[in-house]
N, CA and C atoms as a LAMMPS dump frame, in Angstrom:
ITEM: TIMESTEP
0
ITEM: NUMBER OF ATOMS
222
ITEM: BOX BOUNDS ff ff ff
-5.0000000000000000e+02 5.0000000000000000e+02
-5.0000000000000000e+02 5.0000000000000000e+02
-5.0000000000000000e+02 5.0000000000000000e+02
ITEM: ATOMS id mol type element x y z
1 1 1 N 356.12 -61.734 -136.547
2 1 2 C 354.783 -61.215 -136.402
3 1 3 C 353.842 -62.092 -137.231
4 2 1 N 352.914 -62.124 -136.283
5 2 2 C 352.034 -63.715 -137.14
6 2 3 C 350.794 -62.644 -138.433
7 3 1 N 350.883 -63.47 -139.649
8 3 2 C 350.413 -62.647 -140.274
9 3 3 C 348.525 -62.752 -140.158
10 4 1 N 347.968 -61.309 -139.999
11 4 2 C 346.385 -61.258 -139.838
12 4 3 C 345.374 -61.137 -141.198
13 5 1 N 344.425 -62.04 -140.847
14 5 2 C 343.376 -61.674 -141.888
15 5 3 C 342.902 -60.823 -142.304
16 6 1 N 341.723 -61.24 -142.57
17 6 2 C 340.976 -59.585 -143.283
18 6 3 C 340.123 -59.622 -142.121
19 7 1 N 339.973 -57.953 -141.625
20 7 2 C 339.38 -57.357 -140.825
21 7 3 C 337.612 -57.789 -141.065
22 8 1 N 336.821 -57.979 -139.977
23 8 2 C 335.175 -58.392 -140.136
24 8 3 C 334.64 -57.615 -140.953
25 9 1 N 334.615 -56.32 -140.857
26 9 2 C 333.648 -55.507 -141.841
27 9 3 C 334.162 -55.519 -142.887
28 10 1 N 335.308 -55.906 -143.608
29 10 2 C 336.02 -56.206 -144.906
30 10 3 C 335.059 -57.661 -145.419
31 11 1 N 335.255 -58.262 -144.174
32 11 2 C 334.115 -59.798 -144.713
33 11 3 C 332.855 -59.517 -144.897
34 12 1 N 332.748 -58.612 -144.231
35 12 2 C 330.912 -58.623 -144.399
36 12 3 C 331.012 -57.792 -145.542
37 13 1 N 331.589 -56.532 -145.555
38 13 2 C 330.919 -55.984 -147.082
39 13 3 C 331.575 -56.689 -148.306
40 14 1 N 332.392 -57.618 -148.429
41 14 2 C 332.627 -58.262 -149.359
42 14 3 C 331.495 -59.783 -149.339
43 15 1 N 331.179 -59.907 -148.766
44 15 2 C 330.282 -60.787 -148.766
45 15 3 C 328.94 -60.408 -149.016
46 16 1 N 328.119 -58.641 -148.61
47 16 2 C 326.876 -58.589 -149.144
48 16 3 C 327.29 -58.27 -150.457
49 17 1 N 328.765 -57.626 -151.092
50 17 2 C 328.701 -56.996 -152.697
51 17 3 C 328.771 -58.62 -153.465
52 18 1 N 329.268 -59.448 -153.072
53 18 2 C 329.306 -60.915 -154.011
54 18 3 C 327.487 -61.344 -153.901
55 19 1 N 327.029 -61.287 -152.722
56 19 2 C 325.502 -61.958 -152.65
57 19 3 C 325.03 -61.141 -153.674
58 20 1 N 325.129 -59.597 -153.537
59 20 2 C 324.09 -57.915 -154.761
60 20 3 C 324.276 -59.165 -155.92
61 21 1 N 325.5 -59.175 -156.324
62 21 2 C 326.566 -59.375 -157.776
63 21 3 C 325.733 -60.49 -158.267
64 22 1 N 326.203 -61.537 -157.216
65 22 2 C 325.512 -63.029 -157.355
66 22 3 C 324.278 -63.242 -157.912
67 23 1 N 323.207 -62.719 -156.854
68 23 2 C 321.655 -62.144 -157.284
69 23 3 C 321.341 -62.036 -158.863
70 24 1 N 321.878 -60.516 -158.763
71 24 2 C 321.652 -60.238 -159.854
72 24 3 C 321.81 -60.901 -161.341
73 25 1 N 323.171 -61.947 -161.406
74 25 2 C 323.534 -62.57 -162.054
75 25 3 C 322.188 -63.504 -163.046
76 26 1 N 322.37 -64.049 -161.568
77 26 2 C 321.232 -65.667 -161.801
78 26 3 C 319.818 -64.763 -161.447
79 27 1 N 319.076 -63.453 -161.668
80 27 2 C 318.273 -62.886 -161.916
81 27 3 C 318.266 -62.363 -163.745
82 28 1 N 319.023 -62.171 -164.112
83 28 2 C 319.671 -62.078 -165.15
84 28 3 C 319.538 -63.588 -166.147
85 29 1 N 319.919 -64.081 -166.058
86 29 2 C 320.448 -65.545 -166.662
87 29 3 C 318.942 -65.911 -166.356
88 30 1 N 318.2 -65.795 -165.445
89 30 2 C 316.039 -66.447 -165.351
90 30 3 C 315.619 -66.48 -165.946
91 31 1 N 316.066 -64.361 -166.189
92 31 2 C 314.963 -63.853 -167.047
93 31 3 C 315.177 -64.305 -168.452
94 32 1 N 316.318 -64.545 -168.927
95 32 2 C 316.98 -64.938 -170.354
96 32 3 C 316.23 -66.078 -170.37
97 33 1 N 315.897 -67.446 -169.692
98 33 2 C 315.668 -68.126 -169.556
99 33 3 C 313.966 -68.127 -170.113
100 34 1 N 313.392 -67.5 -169.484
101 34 2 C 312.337 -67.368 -168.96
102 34 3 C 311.581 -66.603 -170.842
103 35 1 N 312.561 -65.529 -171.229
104 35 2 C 311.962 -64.804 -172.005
105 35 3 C 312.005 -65.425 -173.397
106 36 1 N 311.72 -66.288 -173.63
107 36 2 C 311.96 -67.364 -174.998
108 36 3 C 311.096 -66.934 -176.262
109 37 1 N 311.517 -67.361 -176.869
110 37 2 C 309.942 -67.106 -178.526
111 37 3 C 309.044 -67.673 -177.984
112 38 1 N 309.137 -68.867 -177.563
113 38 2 C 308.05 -69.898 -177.809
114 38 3 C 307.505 -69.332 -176.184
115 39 1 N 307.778 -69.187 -175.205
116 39 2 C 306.998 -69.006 -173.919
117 39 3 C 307.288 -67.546 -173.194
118 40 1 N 306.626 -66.304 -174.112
119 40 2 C 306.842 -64.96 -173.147
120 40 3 C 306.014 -65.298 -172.307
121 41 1 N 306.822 -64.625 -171.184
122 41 2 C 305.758 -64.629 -169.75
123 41 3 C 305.993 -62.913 -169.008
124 42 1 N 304.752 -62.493 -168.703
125 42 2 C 304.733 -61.597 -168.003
126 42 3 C 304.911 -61.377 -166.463
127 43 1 N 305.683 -61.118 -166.24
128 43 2 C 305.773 -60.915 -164.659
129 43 3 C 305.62 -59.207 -164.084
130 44 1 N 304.701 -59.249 -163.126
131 44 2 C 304.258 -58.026 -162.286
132 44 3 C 305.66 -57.185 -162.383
133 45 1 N 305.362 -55.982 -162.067
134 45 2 C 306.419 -54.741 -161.879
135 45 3 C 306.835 -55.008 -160.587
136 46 1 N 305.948 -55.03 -160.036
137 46 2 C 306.316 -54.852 -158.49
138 46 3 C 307.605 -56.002 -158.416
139 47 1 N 307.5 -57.601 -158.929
140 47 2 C 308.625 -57.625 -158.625
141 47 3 C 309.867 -58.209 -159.571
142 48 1 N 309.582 -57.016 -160.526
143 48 2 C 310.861 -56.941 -161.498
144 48 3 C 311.498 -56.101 -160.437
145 49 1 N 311.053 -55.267 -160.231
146 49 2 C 311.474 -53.938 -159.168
147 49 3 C 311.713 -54.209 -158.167
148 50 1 N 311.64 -55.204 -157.498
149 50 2 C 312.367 -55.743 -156.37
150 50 3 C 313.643 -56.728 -156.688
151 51 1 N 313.335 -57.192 -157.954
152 51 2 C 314.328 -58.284 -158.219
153 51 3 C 315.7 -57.354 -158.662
154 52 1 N 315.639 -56.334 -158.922
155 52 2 C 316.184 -55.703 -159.395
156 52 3 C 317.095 -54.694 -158.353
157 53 1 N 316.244 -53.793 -157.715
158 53 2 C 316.687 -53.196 -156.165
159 53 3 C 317.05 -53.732 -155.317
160 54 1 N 316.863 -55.179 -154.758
161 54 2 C 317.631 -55.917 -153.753
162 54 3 C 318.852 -56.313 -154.015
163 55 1 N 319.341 -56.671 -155.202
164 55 2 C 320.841 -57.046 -155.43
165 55 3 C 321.458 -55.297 -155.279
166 56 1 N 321.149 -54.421 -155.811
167 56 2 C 321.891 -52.814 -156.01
168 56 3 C 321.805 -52.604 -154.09
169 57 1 N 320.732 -53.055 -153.585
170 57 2 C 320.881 -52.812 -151.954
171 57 3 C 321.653 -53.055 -151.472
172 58 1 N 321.942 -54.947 -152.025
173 58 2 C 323.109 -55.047 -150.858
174 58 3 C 324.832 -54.776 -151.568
175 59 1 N 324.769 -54.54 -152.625
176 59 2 C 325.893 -54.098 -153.126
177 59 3 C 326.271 -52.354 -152.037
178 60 1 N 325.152 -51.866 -152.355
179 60 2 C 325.183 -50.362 -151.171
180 60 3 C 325.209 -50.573 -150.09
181 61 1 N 324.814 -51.573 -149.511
182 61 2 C 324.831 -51.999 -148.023
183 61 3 C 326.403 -52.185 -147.878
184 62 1 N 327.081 -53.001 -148.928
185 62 2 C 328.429 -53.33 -148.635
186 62 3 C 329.224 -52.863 -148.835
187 63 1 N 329.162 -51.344 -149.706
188 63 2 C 329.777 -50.399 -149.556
189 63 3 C 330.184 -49.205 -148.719
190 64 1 N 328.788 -49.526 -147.819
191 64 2 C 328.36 -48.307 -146.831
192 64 3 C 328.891 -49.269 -145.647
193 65 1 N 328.932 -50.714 -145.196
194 65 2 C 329.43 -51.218 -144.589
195 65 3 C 331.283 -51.184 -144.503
196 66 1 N 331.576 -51.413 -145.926
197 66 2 C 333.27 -51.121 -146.3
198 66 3 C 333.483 -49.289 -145.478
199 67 1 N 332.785 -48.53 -145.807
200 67 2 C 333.327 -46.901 -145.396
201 67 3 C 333.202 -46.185 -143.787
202 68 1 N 332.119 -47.293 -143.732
203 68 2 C 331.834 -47.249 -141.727
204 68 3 C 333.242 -47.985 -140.991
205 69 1 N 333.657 -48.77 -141.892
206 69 2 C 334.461 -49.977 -141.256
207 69 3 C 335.924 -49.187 -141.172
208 70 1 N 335.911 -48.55 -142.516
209 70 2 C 337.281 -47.884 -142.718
210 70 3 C 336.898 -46.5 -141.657
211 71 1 N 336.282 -45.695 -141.59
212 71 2 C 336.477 -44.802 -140.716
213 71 3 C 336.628 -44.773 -139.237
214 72 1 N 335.957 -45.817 -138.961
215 72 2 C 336.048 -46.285 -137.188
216 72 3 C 337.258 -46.725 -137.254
217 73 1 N 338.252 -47.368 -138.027
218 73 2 C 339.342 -47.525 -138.099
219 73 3 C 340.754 -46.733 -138.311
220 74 1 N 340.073 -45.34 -138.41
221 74 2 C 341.331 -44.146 -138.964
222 74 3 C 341.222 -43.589 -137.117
């Protein structure tokens, strides 16, 4: 029996939770960057708050993608 991969919706929600993860990372590591002694900078709410909610989205996207995938499958 020839051995099978990983099922598509296994790829896709492992692929939007690494992009959330990813994001967030190097959103993370900017702001460190960014927030120095010598050069504070202010950046708008609006999009700390996006920078912030789009990585947690697609982490939920790829979870909600992983539980759709597993149930059409039972």
């Amino acid at each position: 029996m020839a051995a099978q991969g990983m099922k598509p919706y296994v790829k896709l929600a492992s692929t939007l939770v690494l992009v959330g993860t990813g994001l967030f990372s190097l959103e993370q590591y900017g702001l460190g960057r960014l927030e120095g002694d010598a050069h504070p900078i202010h950046i708008d709410g609006t999009i700390l708050s996006l920078m912030v909610l789009i990585p947690i989205g697609l982490v939920v996207a790829g979870a909600l993608v992983f539980m759709w995938g597993k149930m059409r499958r039972l």
